[in-house]
C-alpha positions in Angstrom: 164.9 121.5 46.9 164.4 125.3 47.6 163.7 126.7 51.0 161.5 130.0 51.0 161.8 131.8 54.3 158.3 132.9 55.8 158.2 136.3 56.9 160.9 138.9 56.6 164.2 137.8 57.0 167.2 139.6 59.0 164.7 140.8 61.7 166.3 140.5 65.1 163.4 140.5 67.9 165.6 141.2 70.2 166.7 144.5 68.0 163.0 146.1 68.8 162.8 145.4 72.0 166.4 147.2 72.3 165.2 149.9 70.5 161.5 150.1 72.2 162.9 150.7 75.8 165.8 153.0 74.7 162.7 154.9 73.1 160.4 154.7 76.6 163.8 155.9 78.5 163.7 159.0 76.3 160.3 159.9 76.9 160.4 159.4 80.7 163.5 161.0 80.9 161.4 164.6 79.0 158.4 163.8 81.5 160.8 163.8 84.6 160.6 167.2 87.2 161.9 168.2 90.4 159.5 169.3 93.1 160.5 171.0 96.2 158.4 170.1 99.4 156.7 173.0 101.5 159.1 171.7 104.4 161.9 172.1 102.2 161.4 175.2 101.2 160.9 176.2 104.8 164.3 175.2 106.0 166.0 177.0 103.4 164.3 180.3 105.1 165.4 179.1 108.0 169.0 180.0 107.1 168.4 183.6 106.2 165.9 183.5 109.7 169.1 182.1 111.8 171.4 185.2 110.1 168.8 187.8 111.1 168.2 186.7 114.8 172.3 186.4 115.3 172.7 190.1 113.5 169.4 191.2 116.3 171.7 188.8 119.0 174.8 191.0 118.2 173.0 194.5 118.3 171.7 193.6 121.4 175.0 192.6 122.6 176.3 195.2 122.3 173.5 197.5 123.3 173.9 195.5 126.8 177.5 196.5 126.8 177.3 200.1 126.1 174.5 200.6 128.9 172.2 202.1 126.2 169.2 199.2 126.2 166.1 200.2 127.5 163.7 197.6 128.5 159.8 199.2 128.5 158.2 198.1 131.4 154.5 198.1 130.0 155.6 195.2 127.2 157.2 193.0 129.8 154.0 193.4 132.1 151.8 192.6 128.9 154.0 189.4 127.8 153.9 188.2 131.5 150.0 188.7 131.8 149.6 186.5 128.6 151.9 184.1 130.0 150.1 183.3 133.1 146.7 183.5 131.3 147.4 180.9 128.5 149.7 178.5 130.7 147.3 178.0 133.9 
């Protein structure tokens, strides 16, 4: 008595499905990107903002200690005019 397999023989199932997700990890892994957030990109600003007001810190500094800052009366009276018109 002879046995004929139905079907093709020597196929592992399990083989294609292997083979199937290795081939879906490919093409997510091409699709993949990086975004950076708005907020993200804000705080790395915020670095070269934090340099600028220490290097405007340090000139005043020193502007203090060699008696040579001037303070201009008329922009102090403006900023304290707008203070006490937006804060009442």
């Amino acid at each position: 008595m002879k046995i004929h397999h139905i079907g093709p023989a020597g196929v592992n199932p399990y083989q294609r499905q292997l083979a199937k997700t290795e081939r879906l990890a490919t093409e997510k892994a091409s699709r993949d990107q990086v975004e950076i957030s708005k907020e993200a990109k804000e705080l790395q600003e915020a670095a070269s903002w934090e340099q600028a007001r220490q290097a405007k810190l340090d000139e005043l500094r020193q502007q203090i200690e060699n008696g040579t800052y001037q303070v201009d009366p008329r922009a102090v009276a403006k900023r304290m005019i707008e203070y006490y018109r937006n804060h009442r």
